[in-house]
Each structure stands twice: as C-alpha cells, then as structure tokens.
C-alpha positions in Angstrom: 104.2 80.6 128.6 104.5 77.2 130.0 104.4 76.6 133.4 106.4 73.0 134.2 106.5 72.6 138.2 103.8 70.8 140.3 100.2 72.7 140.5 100.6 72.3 143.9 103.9 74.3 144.2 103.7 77.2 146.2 107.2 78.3 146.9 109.1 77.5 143.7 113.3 76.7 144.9 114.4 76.3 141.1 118.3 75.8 140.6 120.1 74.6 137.5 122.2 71.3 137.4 124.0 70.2 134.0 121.9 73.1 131.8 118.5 71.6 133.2 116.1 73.9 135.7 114.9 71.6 138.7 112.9 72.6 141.4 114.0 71.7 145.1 110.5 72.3 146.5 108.2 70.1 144.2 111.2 68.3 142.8 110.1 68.8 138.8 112.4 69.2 136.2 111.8 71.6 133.2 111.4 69.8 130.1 113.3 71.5 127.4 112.3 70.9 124.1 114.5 73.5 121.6 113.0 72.2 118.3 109.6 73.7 119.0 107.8 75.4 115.5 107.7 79.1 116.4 103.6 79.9 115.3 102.0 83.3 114.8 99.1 84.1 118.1 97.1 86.8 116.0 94.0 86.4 115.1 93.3 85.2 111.2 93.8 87.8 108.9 91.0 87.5 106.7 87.1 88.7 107.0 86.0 86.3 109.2 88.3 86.9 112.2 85.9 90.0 113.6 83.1 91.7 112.6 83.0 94.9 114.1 84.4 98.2 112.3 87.2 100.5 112.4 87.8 102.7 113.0 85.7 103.2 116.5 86.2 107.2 115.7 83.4 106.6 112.6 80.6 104.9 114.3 80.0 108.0 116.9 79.7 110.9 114.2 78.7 112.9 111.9 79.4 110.8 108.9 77.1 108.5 107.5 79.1 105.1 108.5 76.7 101.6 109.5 76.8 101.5 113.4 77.9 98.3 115.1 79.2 97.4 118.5 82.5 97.6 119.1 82.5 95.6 122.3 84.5 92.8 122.8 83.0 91.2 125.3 83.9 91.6 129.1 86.1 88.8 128.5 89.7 88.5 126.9 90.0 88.6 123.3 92.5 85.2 123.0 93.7 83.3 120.2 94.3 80.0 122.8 92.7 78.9 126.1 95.2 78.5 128.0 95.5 80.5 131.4 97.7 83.4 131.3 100.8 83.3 133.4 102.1 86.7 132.5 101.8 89.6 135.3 98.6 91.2 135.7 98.8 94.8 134.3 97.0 96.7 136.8 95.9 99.6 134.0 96.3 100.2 130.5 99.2 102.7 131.3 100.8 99.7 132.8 104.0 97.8 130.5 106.2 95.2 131.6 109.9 95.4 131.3 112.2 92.7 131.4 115.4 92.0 133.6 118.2 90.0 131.7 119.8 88.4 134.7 123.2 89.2 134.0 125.6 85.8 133.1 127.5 84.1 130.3 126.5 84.6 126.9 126.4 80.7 126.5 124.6 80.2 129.7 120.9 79.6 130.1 118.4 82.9 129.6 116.5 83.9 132.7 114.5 87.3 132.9 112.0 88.8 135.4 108.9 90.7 133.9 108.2 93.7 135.9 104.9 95.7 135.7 105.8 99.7 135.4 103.3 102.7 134.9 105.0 103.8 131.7 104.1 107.4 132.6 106.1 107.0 135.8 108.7 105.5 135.0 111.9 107.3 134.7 113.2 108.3 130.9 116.1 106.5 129.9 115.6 103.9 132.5 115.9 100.8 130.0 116.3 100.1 126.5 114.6 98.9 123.4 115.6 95.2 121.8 115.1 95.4 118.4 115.3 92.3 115.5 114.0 90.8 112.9 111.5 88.3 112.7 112.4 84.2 112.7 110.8 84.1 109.1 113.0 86.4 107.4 115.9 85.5 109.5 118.6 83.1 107.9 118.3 80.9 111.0 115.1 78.4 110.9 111.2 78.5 112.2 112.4 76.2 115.5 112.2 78.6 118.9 114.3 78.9 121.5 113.8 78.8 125.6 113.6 81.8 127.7 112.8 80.9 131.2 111.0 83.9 132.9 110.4 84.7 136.9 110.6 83.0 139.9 108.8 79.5 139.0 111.4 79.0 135.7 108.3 79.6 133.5 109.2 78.5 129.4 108.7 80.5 127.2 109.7 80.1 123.5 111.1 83.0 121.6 112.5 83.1 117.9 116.3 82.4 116.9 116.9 86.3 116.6 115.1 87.2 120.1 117.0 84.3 121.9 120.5 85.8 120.1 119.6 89.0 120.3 119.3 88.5 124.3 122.5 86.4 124.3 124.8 89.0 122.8 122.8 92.2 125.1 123.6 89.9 128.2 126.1 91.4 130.5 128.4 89.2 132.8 128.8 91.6 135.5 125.0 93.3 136.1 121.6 92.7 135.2 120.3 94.9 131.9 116.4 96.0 132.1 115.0 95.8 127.9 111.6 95.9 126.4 111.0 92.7 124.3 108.0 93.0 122.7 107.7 88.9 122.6 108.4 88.9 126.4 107.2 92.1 127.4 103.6 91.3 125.2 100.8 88.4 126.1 100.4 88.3 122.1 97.6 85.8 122.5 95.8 88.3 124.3 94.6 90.8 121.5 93.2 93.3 123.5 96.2 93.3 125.9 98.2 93.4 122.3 96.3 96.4 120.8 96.5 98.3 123.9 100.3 97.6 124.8 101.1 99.3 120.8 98.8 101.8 121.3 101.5 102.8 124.1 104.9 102.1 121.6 105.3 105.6 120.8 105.5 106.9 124.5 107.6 103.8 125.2 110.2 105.0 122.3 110.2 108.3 123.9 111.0 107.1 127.5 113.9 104.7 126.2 117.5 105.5 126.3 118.3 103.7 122.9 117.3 101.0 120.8 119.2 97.8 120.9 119.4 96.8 117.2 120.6 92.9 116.9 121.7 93.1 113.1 122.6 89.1 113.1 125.7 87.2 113.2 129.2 88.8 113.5 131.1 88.9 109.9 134.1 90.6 108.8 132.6 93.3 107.0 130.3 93.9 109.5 133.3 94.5 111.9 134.9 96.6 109.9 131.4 98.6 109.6 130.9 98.9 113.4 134.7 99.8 113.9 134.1 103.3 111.2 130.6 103.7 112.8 133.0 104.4 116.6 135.6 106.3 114.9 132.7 108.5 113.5 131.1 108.6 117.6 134.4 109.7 118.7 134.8 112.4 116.2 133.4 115.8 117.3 130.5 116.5 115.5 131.3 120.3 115.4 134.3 119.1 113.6 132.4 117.4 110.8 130.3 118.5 107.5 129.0 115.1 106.4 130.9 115.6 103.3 134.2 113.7 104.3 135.4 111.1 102.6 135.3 107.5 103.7 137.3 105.2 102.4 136.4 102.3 99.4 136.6 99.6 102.1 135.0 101.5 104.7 131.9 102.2 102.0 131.4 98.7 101.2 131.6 97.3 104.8 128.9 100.3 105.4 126.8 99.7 102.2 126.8 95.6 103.5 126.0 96.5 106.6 123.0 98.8 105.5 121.4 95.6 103.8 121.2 93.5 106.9 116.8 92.6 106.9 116.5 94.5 109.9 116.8 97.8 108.1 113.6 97.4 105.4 111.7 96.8 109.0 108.8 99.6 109.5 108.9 98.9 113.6 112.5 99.4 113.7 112.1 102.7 111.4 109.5 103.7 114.1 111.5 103.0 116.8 114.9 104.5 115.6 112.9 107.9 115.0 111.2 108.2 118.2 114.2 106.8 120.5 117.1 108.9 121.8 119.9 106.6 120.5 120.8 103.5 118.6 123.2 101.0 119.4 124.0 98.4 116.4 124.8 94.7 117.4 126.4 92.3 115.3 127.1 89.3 117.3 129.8 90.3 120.3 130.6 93.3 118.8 128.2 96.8 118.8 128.5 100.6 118.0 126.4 103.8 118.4 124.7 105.2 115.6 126.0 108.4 114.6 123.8 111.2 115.2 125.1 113.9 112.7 124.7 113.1 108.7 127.5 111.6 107.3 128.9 109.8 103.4 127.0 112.9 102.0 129.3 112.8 99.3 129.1 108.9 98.1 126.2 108.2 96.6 127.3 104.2 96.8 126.0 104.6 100.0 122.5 104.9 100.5 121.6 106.2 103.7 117.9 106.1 104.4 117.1 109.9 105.9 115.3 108.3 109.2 118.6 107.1 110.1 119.2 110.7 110.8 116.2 111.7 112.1 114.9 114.1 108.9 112.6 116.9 109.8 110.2 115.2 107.9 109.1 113.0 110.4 108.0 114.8 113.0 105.4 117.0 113.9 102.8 114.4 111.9 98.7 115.0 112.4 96.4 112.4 111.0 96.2 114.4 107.9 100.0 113.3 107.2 98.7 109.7 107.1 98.2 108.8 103.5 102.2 110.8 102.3 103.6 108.9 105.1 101.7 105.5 104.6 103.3 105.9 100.9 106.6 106.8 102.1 106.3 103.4 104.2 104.9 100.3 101.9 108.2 99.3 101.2 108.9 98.7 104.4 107.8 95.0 105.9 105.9 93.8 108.7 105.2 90.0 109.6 101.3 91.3 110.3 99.9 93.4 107.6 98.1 95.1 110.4 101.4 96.6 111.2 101.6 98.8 107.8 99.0 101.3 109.5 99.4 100.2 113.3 103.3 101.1 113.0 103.1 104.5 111.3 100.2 105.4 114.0 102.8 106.0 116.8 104.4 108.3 114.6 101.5 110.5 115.1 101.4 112.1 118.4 97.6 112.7 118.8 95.8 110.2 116.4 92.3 109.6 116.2 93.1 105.6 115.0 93.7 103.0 117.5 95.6 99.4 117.3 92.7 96.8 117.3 94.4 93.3 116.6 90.6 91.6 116.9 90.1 93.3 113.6 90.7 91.8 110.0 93.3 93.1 107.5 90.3 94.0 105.1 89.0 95.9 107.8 91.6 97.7 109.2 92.6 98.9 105.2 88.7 99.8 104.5 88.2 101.5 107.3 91.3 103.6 106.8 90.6 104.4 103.5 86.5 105.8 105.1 88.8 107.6 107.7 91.0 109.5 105.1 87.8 110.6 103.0 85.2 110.9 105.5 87.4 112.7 108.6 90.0 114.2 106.7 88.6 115.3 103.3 91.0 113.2 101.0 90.2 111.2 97.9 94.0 111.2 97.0 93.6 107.9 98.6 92.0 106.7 95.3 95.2 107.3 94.0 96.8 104.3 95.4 93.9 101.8 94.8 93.7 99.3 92.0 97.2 99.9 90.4 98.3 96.0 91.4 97.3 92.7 91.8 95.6 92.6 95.5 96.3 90.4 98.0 93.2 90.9 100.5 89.7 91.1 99.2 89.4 94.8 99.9 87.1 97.3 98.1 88.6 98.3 94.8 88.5 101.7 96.0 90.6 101.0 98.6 94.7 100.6 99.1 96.3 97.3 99.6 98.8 98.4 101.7 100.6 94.7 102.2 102.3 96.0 99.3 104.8 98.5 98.3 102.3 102.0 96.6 103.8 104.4 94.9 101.9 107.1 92.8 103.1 108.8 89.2 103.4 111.7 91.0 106.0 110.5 93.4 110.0 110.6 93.4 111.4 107.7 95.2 114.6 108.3 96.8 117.6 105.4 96.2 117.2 103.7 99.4 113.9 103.6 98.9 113.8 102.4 95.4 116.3 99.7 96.5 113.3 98.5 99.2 110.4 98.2 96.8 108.8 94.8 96.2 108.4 93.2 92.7 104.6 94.9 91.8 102.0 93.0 89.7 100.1 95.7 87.9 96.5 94.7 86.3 96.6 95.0 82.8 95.6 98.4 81.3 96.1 100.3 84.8 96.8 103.7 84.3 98.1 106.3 86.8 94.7 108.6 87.8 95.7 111.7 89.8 93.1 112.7 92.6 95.0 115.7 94.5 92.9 117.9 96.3 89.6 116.1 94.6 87.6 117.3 97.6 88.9 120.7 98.2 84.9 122.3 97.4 81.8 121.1 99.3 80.5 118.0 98.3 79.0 114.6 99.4 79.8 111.4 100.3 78.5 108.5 101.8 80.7 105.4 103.2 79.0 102.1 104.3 81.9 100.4 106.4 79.7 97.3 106.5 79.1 97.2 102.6 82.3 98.5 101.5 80.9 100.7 100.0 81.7 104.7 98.4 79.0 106.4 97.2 80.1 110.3 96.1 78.2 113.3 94.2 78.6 116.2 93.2 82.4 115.9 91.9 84.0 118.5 90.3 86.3 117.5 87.3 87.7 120.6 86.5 87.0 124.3 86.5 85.2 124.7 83.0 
C-alpha cells in the first residue's frame, strides 16, 4: 500500500479531476502507474526461509519430536520494510472487510477497509470475492490500482481482482466483500497465518461467494442463462435427472472449465458458504443448490459443487483421504495444499504458519499423521514421482497431484490431474492400517527423520 500525499498531510481533501486523485489539502497528485509487475509477498519457499517446526502441536508432547522455539520474535514477521498502512486489527478475531463505493463499472476503484470482530459480526452481512490468480489468468503479470480509504492510498491488485471488483460494482449503493488481497497485509506473515486460520468461520458468516469466472463469452451466456432457469425452477419439482439440452450441455461443460474451478480456495469456500453467485463479465447467476445433469455424463459436475455429504463433519483423522481427494486441485503457494483443506476441519490441531517453509510444512504433516493420529498410510503417497521440494523420501509431495492404486478417481477429477513423473521402477506399496497394533516410532522434525520398530507385516 502506497501512500502518495504529503507526510505532513493531516486532513486528506482527495477529489478526482480527468481520472487522476488530487488532494486539495496538501495539493499532491496520485501517481498512477498501471504497468506495475504484480510480485509474490510470501516468504521463500524453500528450507532456508524459517527454522522452526511444525507443527507447534508436536513440540509440547508426548512424542519424541526435537524441541525448538517457535517464537517469532515480538516483532512482525515481514517480507518488506516498509510501514504498514493497513488498519490496526485490534485482536486476532478481528478481519477487515472492504466497502466497494458504489459507481461506474469503468470509473476509478475506491474501497474502505473496515476492522470487524468476525464473531460479531452479523451472518450474511457481506460476501466473499472469489478469482483466480494473475498467473493462470489469460490477462498478463501487470497490476492494477485500487485506491483504498480516506487518504486515496494505492494499492496494486491483479487483472482478475481489479475486474472482478469492476463487474461486483453497483451504480446505485455501496457492496461490503472480503478480498483476501485487500482485506490481507500479505507481507505481514503472522497477520497472514492468523487471518486463514479464521477463513472457515469467515465462509460460514458470508451470504455467498462472488465467483468472477473471467470475461463475458457467448457460451458462457448461454451457461448463466440455463443456470437462472434451473434457480427459478422449484426444486420440489426436480429429480436431477431431466434432460438439458446439447447446446445447453456444452455451454455448461465450457463453463465448468473456466481455471477458477480446479482452485482448492474456491472449492473451500463454495462448501463452507451459503450460496454461490457465478460472474462472467456483466452478466451473473446463482448456483443451483439441488443436483442436476444426473443423466449426462458429458457433463462432469464435481460433487462439491453440491455440497456432498462427504465433506463435512471432517476431524484431523480425515486429513490424509481428503489431502488425496485434493492434489489436483491448485494453489499459487504450495503451503495452501494443507493450509486450504485445514478450514475444512472444524477443530484442527494444525495451524496456518506462512513463516514456515514448504519442506516443513509437508514434513511436519507427514510426523503429525503418524505420530498424533496413528497412520502410516501416509507412506503410501511418498516416493511415487519425481519431487519438487527436497522433502524426506518418506514424506508426500503434495505440490503435486497423489493418487494411490487403491483409489478410484471420479471424471472430474481425473480431468484435473497434472501430468506425473514417476521414478523409474516405482511400484504401488499399500500401508492401510500399518499401525493398527502397538508399536514404536520415533520422528526427528529437525533430522527428517522416521525411525519405526516393531512392524507387523502380516499375521503369520
């Protein structure tokens, strides 16, 4: 966030002539500068980013992990030195929310951050922006300008976030949205771990997810007009077996393969919100709520668009199915693979930590799994491809897309799987309910290393 008035401005009088902010107190005008290269705030990814382990849950027991501190420091974690400008959150139940100032959709972007207790603040009170990331977006790396509270402040957003915020804008009255780039200091890594420590209660309190799908098309027209003929249909009325016409199906099927949908956030987010709203440039939809195209299989409906019992109800010991179930899916942090399915989990023992490397975060998961919740199924899923971190070669790279021998993958999900290297010679090794007798294992989270005994092949 850049701050482009006079330091000595104390009472910031900012109006716009010919597109440019001006200020009539300190008389500086905002410098804007489109083309700026959209860059990643996180923390490296690799080894040397922190040294501490995770998770914090295995240094304070019973098991036999190597104890280090886990403090940060009293200051903030950041990955620049510049001087925050966002608003102080008072707590760590505190979020920010942002207020798109209602206007044209070609007109400048101005929103208001403002700092709610998110367990006070009222359910279905605002909504949830959803898009992809620049990088996997068919527009460029170059950033866009928000401008953000009463001094104009700049901040720079992708393509998708500034569109998606474009096309959400209302003419008539100002809409209140959580935008995680906005809503998010992201160079502040504790402020960053705690805020998605909190995205599952946010989901819960939102009225519906925003989902910007991208730029308007025909077939994504014709898409969104079927999706409100199915809204306006009573649901009593259907069985999810009707049929829907060959145009209809391909307009759907199109629509279906828009990037957004192979996103694990927006999978989180779609499951734990009330409703979804799709977006496609000017025009939008709801998302039905009742199954439907049952009967065309040309259409592969992914079951969380429906909400499938499967998902809910989730304890820690659900992790390693549901992390499987998940690697197709992408994140632009590899973090994300285990941070995102965490708020899935209503009472997890794992927190988000952001300070903490990739290698980390996956070895300490894999400790977790076999230490707290007596699985070595996890072995299952490590060494069958090529790895892109340095991790333990007992332990999952889950950057990529794992599947076992043992598992069935459903079209949609089939259709989402990334191009796997194997290693030559890997063979599938089934390790279901390897510990389900007493035995013993040691973990060293600061070696990498799994020492076990007393294993118990088989039952001769």
């Amino acid at each position: 966030m850049i701050r482009w008035h006079d330091p000595s401005c104390r009472r910031p009088a900012v109006s716009v002539a010919s597109g440019i902010p001006c200020c009539n107190y300190c008389f500086a005008i905002a410098i804007v500068e489109q083309e700026t290269i959209v860059t990643d705030s996180s923390v490296p990814l690799n080894k040397s980013s922190h040294s501490s382990p995770w998770p914090s849950c295995l240094i304070s027991g019973s098991q036999t992990i190597s104890k280090r501190s886990t403090q940060h420091g009293e200051s903030e974690f950041r990955t620049d030195s510049q001087e925050s400008l966002f608003p102080t959150l008072p707590s760590e139940d505190h979020i920010r929310l942002v207020r798109l100032d209602a206007g044209r959709i070609d007109g400048l972007l101005h929103v208001d951050l403002e700092v709610v207790h998110i367990y006070n603040q009222p359910a279905q009170s605002f909504e949830i922006l959803s898009y992809t990331s620049a990088n996997e977006s068919e527009g460029s790396d170059s950033s866009h300008i928000v401008f953000v509270g009463k001094y104009w402040d700049i901040v720079y957003v992708s393509y998708n976030c500034q569109q998606a915020l474009r096309f959400c804008r209302n003419q008539d009255f100002d809409r209140l949205l959580w935008v995680d780039l906005l809503c998010i200091d992201q160079a502040n890594l504790k402020e960053k771990s705690q805020q998605t420590s909190l995205r599952r209660e946010l989901c819960l309190k939102a009225s519906k997810v925003v989902a910007y799908l991208g730029e308007e098309t025909s077939d994504g027209r014709e898409a969104l007009e079927f999706l409100k003929s199915m809204a306006i249909t009573v649901q009593e009325m259907r069985t999810g077996h009707e049929h829907i016409k060959e145009v209809n199906r391909r307009a759907l099927k199109i629509l279906l393969e828009r990037p957004l949908f192979t996103r694990l956030w927006f999978l989180v987010e779609v499951l734990l919100a009330r409703n979804l709203e799709l977006v496609c440039g000017a025009q939008s939809a709801p998302w039905p709520k009742a199954p439907f195209a049952l009967a065309h299989e040309d259409v592969p409906i992914p079951d969380w668009l429906f909400k499938g019992e499967k998902w809910y109800g989730l304890t820690d010991r659900d992790l390693l199915p549901l992390l499987s179930q998940t690697s197709s899916y992408k994140c632009s942090d590899p973090r994300d693979k285990v941070f995102a399915v965490l708020s899935l989990i209503s009472q997890s023992e794992l927190d988000p930590d952001y300070t903490v490397s990739v290698e980390r975060i996956y070895t300490g998961l894999a400790a977790y799994l076999i230490a707290v919740c007596s699985s070595m199924d996890v072995l299952e899923f490590a060494g069958l491809t090529v790895k892109t971190f340095d991790v333990p070669c007992w332990v999952p790279d889950w950057s990529q897309a794992l599947s076992t021998f043992s598992q069935i993958l459903s079209a949609s999900d089939q259709d989402l799987n990334r191009k796997r290297t194997r290693l030559p010679g890997a063979r599938h090794v089934l390790f279901h309910d390897y510990l389900a007798f007493k035995c013993e294992s040691h973990l060293s989270v600061a070696t990498s290393i799994l020492r076990t005994c007393s294993i118990k092949i088989c039952g001769l």
